[in-house]
C-alpha positions as CSV (number, residue, x, y, z in Angstrom):
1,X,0.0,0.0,0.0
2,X,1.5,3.5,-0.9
3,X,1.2,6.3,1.8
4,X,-2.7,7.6,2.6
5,X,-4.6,10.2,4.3
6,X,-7.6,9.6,6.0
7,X,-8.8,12.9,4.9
8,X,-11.8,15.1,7.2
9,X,-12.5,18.5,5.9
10,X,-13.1,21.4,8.2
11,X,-14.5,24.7,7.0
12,X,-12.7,27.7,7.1
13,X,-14.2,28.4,10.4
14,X,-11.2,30.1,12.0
15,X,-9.7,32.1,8.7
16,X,-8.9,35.2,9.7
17,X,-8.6,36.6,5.5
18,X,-10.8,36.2,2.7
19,X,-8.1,35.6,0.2
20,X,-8.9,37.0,-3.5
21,X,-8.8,33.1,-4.9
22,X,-11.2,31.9,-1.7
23,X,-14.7,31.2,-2.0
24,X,-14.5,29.0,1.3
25,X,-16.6,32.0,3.5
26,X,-19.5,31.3,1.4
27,X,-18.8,28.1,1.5
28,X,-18.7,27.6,5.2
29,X,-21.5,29.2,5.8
30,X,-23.3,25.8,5.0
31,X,-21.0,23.3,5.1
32,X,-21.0,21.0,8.0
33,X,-18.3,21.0,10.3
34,X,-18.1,17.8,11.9
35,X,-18.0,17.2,15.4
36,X,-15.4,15.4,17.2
37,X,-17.8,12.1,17.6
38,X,-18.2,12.1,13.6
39,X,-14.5,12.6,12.5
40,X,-13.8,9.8,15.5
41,X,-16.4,7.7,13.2
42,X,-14.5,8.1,9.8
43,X,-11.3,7.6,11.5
44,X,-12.8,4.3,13.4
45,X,-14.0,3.2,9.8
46,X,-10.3,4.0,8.5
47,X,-9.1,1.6,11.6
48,X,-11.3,-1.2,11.5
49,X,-10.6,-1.4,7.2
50,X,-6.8,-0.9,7.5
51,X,-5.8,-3.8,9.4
52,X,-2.6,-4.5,8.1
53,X,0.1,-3.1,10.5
54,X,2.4,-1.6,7.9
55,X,-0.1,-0.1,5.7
56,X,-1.7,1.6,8.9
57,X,2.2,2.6,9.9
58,X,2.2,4.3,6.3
59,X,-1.4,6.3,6.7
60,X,-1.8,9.6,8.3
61,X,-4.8,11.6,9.8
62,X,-4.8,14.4,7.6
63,X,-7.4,17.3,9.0
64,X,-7.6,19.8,4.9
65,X,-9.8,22.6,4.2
66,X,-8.7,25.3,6.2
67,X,-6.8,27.0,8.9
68,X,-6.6,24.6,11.2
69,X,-5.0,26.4,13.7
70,X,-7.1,29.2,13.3
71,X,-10.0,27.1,14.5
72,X,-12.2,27.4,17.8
73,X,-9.3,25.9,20.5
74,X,-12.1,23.8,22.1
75,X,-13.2,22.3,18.6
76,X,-9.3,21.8,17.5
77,X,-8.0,20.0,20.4
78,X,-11.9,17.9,20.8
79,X,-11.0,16.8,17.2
80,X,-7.2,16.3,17.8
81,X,-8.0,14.0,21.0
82,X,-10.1,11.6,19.1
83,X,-7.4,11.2,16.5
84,X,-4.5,10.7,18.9
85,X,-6.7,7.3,20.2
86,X,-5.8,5.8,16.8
87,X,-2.3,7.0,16.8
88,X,1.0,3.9,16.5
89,X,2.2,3.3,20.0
90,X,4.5,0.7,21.3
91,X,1.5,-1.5,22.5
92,X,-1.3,-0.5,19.1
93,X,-0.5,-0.9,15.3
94,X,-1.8,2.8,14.8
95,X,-1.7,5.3,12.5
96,X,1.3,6.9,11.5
97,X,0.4,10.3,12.6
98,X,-1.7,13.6,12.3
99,X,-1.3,15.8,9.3
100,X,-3.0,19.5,9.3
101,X,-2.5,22.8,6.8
102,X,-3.0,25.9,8.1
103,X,-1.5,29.4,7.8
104,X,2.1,30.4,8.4
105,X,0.8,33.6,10.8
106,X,-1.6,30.9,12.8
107,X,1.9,29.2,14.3
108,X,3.5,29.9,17.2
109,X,6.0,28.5,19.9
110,X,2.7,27.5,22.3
111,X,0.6,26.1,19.0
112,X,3.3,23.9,18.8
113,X,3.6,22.5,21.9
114,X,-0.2,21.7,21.8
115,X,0.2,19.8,18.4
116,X,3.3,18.0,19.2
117,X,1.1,17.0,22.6
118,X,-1.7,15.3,20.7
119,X,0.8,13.5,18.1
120,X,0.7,15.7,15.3
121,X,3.6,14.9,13.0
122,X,2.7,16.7,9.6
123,X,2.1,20.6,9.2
124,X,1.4,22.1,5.7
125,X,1.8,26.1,5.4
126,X,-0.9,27.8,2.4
127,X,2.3,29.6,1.6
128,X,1.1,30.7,-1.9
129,X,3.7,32.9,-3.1
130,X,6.6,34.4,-1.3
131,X,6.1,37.6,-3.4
132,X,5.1,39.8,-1.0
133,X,3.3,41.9,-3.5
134,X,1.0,39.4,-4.9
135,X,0.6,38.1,-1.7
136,X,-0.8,41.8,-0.2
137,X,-2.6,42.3,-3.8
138,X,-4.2,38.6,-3.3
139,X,-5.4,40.0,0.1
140,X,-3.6,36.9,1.8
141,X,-2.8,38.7,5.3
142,X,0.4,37.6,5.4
143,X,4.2,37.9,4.3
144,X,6.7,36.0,2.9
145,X,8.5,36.5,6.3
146,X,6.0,34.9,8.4
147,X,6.7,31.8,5.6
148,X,10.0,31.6,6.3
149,X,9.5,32.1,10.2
150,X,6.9,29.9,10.6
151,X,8.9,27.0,8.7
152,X,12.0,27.4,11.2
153,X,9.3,27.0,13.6
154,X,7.5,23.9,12.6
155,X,11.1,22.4,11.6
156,X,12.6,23.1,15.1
157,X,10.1,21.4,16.8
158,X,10.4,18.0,14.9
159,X,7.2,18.5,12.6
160,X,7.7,17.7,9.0
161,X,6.6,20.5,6.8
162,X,4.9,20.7,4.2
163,X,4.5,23.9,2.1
164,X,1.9,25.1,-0.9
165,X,2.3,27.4,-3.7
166,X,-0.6,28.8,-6.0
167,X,0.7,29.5,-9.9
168,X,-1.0,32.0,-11.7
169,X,-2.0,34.4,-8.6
170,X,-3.5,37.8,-9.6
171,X,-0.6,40.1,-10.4
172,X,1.9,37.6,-9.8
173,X,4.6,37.3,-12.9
174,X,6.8,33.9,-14.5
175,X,9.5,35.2,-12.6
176,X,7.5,35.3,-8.7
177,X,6.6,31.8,-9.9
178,X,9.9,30.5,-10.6
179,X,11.3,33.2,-7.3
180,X,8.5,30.7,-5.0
181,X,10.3,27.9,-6.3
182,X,13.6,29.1,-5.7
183,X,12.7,30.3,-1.9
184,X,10.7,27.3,-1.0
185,X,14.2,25.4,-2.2
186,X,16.2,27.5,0.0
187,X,13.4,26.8,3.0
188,X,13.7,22.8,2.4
189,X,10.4,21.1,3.0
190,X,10.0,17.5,3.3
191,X,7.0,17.9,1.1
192,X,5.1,20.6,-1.7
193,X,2.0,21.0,-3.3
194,X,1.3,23.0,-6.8
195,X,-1.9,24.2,-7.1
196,X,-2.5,26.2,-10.1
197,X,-5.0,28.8,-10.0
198,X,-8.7,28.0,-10.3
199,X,-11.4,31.1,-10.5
200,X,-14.5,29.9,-8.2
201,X,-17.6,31.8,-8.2
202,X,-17.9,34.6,-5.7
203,X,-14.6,35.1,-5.1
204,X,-12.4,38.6,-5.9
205,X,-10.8,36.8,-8.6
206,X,-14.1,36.6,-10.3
207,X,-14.8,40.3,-10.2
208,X,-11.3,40.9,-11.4
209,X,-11.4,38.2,-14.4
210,X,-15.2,39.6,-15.6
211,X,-14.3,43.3,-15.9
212,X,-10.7,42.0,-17.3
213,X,-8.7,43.0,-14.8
214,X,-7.2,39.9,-14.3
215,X,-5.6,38.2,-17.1
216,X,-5.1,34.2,-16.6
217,X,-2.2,32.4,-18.8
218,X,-2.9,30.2,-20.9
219,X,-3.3,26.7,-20.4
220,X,-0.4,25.5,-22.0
221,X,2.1,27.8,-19.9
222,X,0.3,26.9,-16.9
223,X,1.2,23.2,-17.2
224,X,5.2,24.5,-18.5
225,X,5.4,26.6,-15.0
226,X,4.3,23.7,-12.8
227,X,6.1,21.4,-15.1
228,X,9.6,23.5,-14.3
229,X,8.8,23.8,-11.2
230,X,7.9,20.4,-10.2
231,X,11.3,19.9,-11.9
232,X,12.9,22.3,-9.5
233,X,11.6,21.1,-6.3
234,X,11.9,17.2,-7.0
235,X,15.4,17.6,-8.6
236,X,16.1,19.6,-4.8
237,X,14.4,16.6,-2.7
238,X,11.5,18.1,-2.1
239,X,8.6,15.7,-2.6
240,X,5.4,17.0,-4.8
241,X,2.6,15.1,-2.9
242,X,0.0,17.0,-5.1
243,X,-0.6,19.3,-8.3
244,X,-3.8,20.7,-9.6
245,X,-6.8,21.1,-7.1
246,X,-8.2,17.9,-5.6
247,X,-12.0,17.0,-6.9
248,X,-13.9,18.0,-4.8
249,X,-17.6,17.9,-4.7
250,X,-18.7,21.1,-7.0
251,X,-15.1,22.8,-7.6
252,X,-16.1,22.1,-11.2
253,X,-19.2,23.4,-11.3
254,X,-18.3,26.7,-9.3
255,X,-15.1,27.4,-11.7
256,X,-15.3,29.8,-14.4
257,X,-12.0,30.1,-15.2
258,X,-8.4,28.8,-14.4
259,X,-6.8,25.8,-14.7
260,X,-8.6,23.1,-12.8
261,X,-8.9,19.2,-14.6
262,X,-9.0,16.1,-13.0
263,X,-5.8,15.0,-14.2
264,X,-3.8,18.0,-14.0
265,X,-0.7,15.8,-13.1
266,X,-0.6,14.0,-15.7
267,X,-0.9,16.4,-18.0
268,X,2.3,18.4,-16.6
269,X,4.2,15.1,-16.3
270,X,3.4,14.7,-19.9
271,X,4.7,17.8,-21.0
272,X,8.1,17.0,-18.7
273,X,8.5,13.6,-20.7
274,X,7.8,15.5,-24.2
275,X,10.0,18.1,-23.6
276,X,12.8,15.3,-22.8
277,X,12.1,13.5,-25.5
278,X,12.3,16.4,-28.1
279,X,15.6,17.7,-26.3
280,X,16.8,14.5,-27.4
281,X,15.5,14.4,-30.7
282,X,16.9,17.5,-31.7
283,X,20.4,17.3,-29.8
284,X,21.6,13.9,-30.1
285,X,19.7,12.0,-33.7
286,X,21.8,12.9,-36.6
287,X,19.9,14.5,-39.5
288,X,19.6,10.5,-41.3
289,X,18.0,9.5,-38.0
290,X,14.9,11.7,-38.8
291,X,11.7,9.8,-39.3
292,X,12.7,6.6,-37.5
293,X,11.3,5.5,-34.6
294,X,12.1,6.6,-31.0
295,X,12.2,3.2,-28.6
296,X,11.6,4.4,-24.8
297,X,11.4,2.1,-21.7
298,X,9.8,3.4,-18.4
299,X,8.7,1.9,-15.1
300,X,4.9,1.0,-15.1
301,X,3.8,4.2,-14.0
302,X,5.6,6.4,-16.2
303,X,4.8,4.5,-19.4
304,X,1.3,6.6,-19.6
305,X,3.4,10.1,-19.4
306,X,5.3,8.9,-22.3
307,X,2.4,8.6,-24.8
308,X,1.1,11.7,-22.9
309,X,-2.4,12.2,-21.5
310,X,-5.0,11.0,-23.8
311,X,-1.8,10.1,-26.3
312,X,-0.6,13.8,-26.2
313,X,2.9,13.3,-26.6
314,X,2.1,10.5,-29.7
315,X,-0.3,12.6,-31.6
316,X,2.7,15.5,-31.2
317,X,5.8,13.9,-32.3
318,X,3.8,11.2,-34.9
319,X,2.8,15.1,-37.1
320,X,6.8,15.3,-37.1
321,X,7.3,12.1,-38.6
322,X,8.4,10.8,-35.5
323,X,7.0,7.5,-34.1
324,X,7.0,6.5,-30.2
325,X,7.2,2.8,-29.2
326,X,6.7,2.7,-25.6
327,X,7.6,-0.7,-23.4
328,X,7.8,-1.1,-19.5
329,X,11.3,-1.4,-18.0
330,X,11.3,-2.4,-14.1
331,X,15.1,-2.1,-13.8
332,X,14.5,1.7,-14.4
333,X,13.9,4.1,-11.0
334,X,10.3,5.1,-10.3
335,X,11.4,8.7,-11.8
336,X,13.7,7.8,-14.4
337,X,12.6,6.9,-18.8
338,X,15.4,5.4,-21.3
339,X,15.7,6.2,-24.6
340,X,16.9,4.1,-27.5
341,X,17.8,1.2,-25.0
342,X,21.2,2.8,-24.5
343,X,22.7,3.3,-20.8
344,X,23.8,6.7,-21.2
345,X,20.3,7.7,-22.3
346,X,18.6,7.7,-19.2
347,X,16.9,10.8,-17.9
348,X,15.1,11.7,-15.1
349,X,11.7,12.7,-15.0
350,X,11.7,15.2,-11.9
């Protein structure tokens, strides 16, 4: 079993900001926040269906969908105590811990003694950008020095951290996209997550897109700026746990803009393994090499990024005259695609 969350969203109860990209205000207004009893429930359910020791040892409580710090203290530590009963111990085959997101100005030293006492191990900061100018033109409430303080923080105290970056921010520029990368890089997470940019229905983003304000990228340069800078972070250690919004119920149907599909991933690992592939093409095959076939090996679950998402990447290169034959190659790392069956044509997809 590969690493799980037992996932329990909580409304944006606590949220101090109503970001430009947020619609979650309107949205808590009638979601249900569940009480301590019902998220003991799910994570009972999660228990009773996991039974195999390692595969709980490699599952985490994962407490998404807003500032979880920010939250009533009562509610937070009501929820956090029922967790903790599920928790690995020397004497229970538990879970392997307690994952939250929350804000980097909702940590402090005393938070942090309160989630370390109910076995929290896991603390993802909504970081966004660390441009402070689209981050006060986004209306996030916070700096990129509260980032970088609050990740000290959560690192000092033994947490692993986690941090989040938004592409395509109102106001924000290629080059604060790439500058996130670059300073989440210098900060060192453990983990990341790339969300690009999806306009939701009530939100400030949706004034500023309908009166034209707020001019989105394209599609296509979306996917290249998370593809570089999934790149970036993964070539630096850092692992990319998530890109493009999760599917929630109705995200869909409240976009009306941005860059939200169900297989956003794909599509941007895709475009890394085409953009490989014609690097080669056009640096290493000689001119009488043209028009052949291109033979390419990949572990199992690369070999669908190297046809590309709905055969992308063989639709692309078959309108050059160049065909893609693509086998499966176990020998090669989970990250890793061979070209032409030759040793010193292995390259990394990260």
């Amino acid at each position: 079993m590969s690493h799980g969350n037992i996932s329990i969203f909580i409304p944006h109860l606590g949220c101090p900001n109503a970001c430009s990209f947020c619609d979650q205000r309107t949205i808590s207004s009638t979601a249900h926040a569940p009480s301590p009893y019902e998220a003991e429930d799910v994570i009972r359910g999660a228990f009773e269906r996991i039974t195999n020791p390692s595969d709980r040892a490699d599952t985490e409580i994962a407490f998404f969908g807003g500032s979880f710090t920010a939250i009533d203290r009562d509610y937070m530590t009501a929820l956090l105590g029922r967790a903790s009963k599920y928790l690995k111990t020397p004497e229970k085959d538990g879970f392997r811990g307690i994952r939250i997101s929350t804000r980097p100005d909702c940590i402090d030293e005393e938070i942090l003694m309160l989630l370390k006492k109910y076995g929290v191990t896991a603390i993802e900061l909504g970081a966004q950008s660390m441009s402070d100018k689209v981050l006060e033109m986004n209306n996030r409430g916070h700096s990129s020095v509260d980032v970088i303080h609050a990740s000290e923080m959560i690192k000092a105290h033994g947490f692993e951290l986690g941090l989040q970056m938004m592409v395509g921010l109102y106001q924000s520029t290629v080059y604060d996209e790439y500058r996130t990368m670059a300073e989440f890089i210098k900060i060192a997470p453990k983990t990341a997550r790339i969300y690009p940019v999806c306009v939701l229905e009530g939100t400030r983003l949706a004034e500023l897109f309908k009166s034209g304000e707020y001019i989105l990228y394209p599609f296509e340069k979306a996917v290249n700026i998370c593809g570089v800078i999934y790149c970036g972070l993964t070539s630096a250690g850092i692992n990319v746990i998530r890109m493009g919004l999760h599917a929630e119920d109705g995200v869909e149907k409240r976009a009306i803009a941005g860059f939200y599909h169900p297989a956003f991933a794909d599509i941007v690992r895709s475009d890394i393994v085409k953009n490989v592939i014609l690097k080669y093409y056009m640096s290493e095959m000689s001119d009488e090499d043209r028009n052949m076939t291109i033979e390419i090996e990949a572990p199992p679950k690369l070999l669908g990024a190297v046809y590309g998402h709905k055969k992308s990447n063989r639709l692309f290169f078959e309108s050059a005259g160049i065909k893609i034959k693509a086998s499966v190659n176990t020998s090669l790392l989970p990250n890793e695609i061979s070209i032409n069956k030759d040793v010193q044509n292995v390259f990394k997809i990260t």
